[in-house]
C-alpha positions as CSV (number, residue, x, y, z in Angstrom):
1,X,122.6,92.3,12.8
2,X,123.5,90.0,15.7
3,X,121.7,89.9,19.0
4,X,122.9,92.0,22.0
5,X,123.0,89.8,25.0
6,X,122.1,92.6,27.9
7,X,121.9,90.6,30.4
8,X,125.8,89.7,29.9
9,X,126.6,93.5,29.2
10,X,125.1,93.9,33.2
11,X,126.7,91.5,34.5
12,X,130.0,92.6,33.2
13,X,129.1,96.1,34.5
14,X,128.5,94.5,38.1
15,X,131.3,92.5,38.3
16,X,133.9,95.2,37.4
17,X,132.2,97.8,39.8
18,X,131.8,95.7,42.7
19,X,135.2,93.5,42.2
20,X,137.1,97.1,42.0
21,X,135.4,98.0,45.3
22,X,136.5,95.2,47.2
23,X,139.5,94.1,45.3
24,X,139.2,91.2,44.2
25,X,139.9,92.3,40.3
26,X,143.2,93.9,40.6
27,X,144.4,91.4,43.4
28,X,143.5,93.8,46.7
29,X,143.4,97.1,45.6
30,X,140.2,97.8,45.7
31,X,137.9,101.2,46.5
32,X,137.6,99.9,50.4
33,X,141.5,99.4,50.9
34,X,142.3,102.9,49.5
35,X,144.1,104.1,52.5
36,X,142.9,107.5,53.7
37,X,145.4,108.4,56.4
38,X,147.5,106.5,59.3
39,X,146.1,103.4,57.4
40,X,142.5,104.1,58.1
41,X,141.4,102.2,54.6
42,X,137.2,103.4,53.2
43,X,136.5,100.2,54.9
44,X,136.9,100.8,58.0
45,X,135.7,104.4,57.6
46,X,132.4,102.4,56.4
47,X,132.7,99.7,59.2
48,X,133.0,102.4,61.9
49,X,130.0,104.1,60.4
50,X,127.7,101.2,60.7
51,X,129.5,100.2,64.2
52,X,127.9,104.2,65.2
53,X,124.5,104.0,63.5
54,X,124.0,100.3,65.3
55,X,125.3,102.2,68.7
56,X,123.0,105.0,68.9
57,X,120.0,102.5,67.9
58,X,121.0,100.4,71.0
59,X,121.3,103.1,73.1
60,X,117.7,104.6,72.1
61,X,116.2,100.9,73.0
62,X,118.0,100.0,75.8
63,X,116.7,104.4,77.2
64,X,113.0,103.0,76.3
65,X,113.5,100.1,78.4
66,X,114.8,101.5,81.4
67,X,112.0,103.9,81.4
68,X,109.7,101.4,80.8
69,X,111.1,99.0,83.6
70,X,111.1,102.5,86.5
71,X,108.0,104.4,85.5
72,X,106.2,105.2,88.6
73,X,108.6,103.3,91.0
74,X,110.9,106.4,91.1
75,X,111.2,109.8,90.9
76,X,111.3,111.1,86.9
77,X,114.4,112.5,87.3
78,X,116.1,109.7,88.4
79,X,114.9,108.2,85.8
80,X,115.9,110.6,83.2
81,X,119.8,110.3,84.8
82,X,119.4,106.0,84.6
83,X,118.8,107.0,80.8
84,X,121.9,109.1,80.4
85,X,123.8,106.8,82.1
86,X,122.5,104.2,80.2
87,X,123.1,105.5,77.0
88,X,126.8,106.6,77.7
89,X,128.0,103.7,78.9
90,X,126.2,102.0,75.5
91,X,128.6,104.4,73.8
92,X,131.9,103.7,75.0
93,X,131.3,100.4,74.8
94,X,130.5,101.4,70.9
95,X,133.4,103.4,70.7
96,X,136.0,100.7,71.9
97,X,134.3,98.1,68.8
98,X,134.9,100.9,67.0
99,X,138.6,102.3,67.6
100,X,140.3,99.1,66.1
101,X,138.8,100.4,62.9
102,X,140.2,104.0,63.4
103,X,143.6,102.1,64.6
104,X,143.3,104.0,67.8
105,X,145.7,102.6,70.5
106,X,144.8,102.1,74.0
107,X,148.0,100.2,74.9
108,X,149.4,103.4,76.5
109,X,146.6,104.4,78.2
110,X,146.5,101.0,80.5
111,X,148.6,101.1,82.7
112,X,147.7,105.0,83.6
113,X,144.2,104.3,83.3
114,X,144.4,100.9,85.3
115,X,146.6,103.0,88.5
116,X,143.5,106.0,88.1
117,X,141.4,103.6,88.1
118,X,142.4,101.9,91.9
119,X,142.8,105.2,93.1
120,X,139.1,106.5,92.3
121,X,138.1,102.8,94.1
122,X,139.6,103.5,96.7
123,X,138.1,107.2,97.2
124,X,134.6,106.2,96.4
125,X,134.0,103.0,97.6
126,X,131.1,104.2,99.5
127,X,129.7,106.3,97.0
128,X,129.8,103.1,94.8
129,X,128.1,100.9,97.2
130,X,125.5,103.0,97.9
131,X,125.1,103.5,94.4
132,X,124.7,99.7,93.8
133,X,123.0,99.6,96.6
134,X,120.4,102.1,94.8
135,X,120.2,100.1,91.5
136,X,119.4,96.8,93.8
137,X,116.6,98.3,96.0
138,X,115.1,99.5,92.6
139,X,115.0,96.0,91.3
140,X,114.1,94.4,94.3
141,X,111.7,97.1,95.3
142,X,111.5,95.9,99.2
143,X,109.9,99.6,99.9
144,X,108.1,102.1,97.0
145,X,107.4,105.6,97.2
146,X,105.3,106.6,100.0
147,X,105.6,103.8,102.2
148,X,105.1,104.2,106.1
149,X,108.3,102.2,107.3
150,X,111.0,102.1,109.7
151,X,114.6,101.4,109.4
152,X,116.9,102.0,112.3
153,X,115.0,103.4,114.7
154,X,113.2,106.4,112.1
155,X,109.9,105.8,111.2
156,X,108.3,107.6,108.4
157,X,106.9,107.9,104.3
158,X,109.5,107.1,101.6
159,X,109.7,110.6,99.6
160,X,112.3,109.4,97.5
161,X,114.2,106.6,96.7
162,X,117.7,108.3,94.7
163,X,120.5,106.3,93.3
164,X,122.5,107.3,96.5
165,X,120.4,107.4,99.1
166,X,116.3,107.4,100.0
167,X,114.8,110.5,101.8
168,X,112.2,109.6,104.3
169,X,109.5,112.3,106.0
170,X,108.9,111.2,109.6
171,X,105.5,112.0,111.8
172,X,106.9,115.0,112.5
173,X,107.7,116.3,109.2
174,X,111.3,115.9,109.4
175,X,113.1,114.6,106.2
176,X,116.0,112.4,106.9
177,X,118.3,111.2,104.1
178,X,119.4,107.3,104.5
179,X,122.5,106.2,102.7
180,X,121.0,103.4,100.6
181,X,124.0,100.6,101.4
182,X,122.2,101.3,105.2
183,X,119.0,100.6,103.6
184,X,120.1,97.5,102.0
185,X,121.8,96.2,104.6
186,X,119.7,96.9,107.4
187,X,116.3,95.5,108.5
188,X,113.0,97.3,107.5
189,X,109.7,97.5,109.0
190,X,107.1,97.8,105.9
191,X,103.7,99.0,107.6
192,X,101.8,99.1,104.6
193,X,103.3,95.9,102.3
194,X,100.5,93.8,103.7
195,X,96.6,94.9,102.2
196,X,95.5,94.5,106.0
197,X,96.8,95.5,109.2
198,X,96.0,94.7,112.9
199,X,96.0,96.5,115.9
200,X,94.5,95.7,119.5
201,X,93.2,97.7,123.1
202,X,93.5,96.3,126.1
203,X,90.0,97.2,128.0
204,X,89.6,96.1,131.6
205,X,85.7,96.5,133.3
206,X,84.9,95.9,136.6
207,X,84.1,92.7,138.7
208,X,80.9,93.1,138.9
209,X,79.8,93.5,135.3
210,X,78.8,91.0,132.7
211,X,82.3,90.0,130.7
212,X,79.7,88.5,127.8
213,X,77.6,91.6,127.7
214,X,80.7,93.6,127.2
215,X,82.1,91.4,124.1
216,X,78.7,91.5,122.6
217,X,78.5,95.2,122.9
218,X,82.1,95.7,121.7
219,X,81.7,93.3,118.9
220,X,78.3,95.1,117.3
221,X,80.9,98.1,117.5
222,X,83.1,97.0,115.6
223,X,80.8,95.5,112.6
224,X,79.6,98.5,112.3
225,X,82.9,100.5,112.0
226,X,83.5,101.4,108.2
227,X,87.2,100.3,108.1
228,X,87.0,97.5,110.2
229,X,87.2,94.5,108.5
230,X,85.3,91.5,108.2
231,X,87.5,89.2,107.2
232,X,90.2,88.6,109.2
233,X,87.4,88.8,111.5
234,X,87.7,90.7,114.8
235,X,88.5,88.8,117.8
236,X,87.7,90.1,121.8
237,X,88.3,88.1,125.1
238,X,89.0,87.7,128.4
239,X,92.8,88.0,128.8
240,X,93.5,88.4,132.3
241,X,91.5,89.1,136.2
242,X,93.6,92.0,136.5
243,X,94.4,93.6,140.7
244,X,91.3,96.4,139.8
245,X,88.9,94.7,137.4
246,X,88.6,91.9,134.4
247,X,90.7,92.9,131.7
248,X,89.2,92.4,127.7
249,X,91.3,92.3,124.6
250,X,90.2,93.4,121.5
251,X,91.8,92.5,118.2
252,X,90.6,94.2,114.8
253,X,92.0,94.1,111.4
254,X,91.9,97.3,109.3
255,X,93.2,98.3,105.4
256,X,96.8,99.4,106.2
257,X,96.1,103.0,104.3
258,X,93.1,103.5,107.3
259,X,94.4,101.9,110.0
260,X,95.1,104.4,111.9
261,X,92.0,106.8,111.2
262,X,90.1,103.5,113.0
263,X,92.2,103.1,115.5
264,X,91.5,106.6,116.8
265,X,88.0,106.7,115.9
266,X,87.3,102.9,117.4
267,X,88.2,103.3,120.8
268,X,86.3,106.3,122.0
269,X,82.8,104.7,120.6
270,X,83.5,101.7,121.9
271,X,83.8,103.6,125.6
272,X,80.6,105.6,124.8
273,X,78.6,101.9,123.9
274,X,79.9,100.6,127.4
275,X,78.6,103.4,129.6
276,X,75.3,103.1,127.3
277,X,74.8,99.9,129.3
278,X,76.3,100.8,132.7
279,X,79.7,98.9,132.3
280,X,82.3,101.4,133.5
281,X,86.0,101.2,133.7
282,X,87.0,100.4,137.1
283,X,89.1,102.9,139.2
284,X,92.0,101.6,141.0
285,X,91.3,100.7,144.6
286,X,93.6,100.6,147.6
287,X,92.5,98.9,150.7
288,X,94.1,100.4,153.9
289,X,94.3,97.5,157.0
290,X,94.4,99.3,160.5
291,X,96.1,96.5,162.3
292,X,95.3,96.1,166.1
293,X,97.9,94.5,168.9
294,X,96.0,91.0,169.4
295,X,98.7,89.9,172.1
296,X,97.6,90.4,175.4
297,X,100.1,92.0,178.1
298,X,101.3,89.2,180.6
299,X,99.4,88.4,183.7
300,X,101.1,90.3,186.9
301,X,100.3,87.3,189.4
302,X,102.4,88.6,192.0
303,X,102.1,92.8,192.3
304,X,104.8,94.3,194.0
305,X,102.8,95.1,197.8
306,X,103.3,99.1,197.2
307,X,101.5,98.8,193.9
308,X,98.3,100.1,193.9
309,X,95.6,100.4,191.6
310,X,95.2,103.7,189.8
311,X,91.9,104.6,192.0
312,X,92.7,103.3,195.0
313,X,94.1,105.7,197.7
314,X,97.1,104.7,199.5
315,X,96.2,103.9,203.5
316,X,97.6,107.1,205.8
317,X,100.7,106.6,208.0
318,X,102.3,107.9,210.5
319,X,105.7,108.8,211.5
320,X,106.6,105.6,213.6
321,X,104.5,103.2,210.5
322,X,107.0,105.2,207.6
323,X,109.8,104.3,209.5
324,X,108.6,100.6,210.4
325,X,108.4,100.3,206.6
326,X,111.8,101.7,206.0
327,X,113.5,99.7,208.2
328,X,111.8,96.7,206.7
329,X,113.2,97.4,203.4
């Protein structure tokens, strides 16, 4: 009995199977260019199969990144919509690898889609800048959530940052919604971006107390605020001799979350230490000058012969002495 060579027999069997799928047996007409319908062949059925399957697993990492990159920057549902948007636009981008597979034809569609396409620029230009605007303030993150800032005049706490604008709550509890092309393009004031911030008084005392004294005494205040920091240290001085007294600036440095709270709480104590030791603030004074006429009235060297003085008593006439007198004049 001769010997069966198997693994001939198998590579027979894989040779036929394979070489009928692909062709390459019966010169092209193989399993994959079996045409289906409009000359969509099992090969590009199977091609636009794997083109979908790699698609969706692109779009499920590229999700994962973005909310990896925006967790805790933004609000969650923004971040949920960055997903969605993210994922569809990895789709159509899918879909257009795939449709010369599927012999879809897009050579119609141009010219409508390229005249739609000017008209939508042209009606949301603004909604597209401030959405690019959005995507750029996220990257470049020159304010986060909660930030005390001012931008054009409002000052208040980031509550949101959107895609299409960021929503600020002022001092007063006001929200106010700020396109974010505005917030882009304008200039922002970031009160808390710094660890540390500074603020100052301006403390005037009066001539006659000690200027060292009251920097000694307003220094020990300070060192022994809670949120006054050492380092940058405090400074105080002598500024200015001010019209009503000697005027003292005081410098402290404070962590930007509790600046405030010691700004408040700072002043008022250092007040209380300063009357402890009899420096007072010093009330303004106004000096009133009575001025007096120094000049003398000129000296009458020659008085009129019927002037008299004011207690002398005129000498008595008679009748023929009145008329001598008249006649003289």
């Amino acid at each position: 009995m001769e010997d069966v060579n198997l693994s001939a027999i198998y590579d027979s069997i894989f040779d036929n199977f394979f070489g009928s799928l692909d062709g390459s047996n019966d010169g092209g007409n193989g399993f994959f260019d079996t045409v289906l319908i409009n000359g969509i062949t099992y090969g590009d059925i199977v091609g636009a199969v794997v083109i979908l399957i790699g698609t969706l697993i692109v779009a499920k990492i590229f999700s994962g990144f973005v909310n990896r990159m925006f967790t805790g920057k933004i609000e969650k549902n923004n971040i949920i919509f960055m997903q969605k948007l993210v994922r569809w636009i990895t789709y159509f981008i899918g879909f257009l690898v795939m449709s010369p597979l599927l012999h879809i034809d897009f050579s119609g569609l141009m010219v409508a889609g390229g005249i739609v396409a000017v008209a939508i620029g042209f009606a949301s230009q603004n909604t597209l800048s401030n959405f690019v605007a959005g995507l750029l303030i996220m990257f470049e993150r020159p304010v986060n959530i909660s930030d005390n800032i001012k931008i054009n005049g409002i000052q208040g706490y980031v509550e949101d940052i959107g895609l299409m604008s960021t929503t600020l709550r002022t001092y007063e509890g006001i929200y106010v919604r700020v396109p974010n092309e505005t917030m882009f393009t304008s200039d922002i004031t970031n009160y808390v971006a710094h660890v540390a911030r500074r603020f100052e008084y301006l403390i005037s005392i009066r001539y006659s107390d000690d200027a060292v004294k009251a920097i000694e005494v307003i220094k020990g205040v300070i060192e022994k605020h809670p949120y006054a920091l050492k380092s940058p240290s405090p400074d105080v001085y002598v500024d200015e001799l001010g019209a009503h007294g000697v005027n003292l600036v005081v410098r402290v440095w404070s962590p930007s979350g509790y600046w405030w709270d010691a700004r408040k709480d700072l002043l008022w104590k250092i007040f209380k230490a300063l009357r402890a030791v009899d420096i007072d603030i010093p009330f303004e004074q106004l000096v009133i000058w009575e001025g007096k006429d120094t000049i003398s009235p000129p000296d009458q060297e020659q008085e009129d012969e019927f002037a008299y003085p004011e207690t002398a008593t005129p000498p008595k006439m008679n009748r023929d002495d009145a008329a001598k007198q008249v006649d003289r004049g």
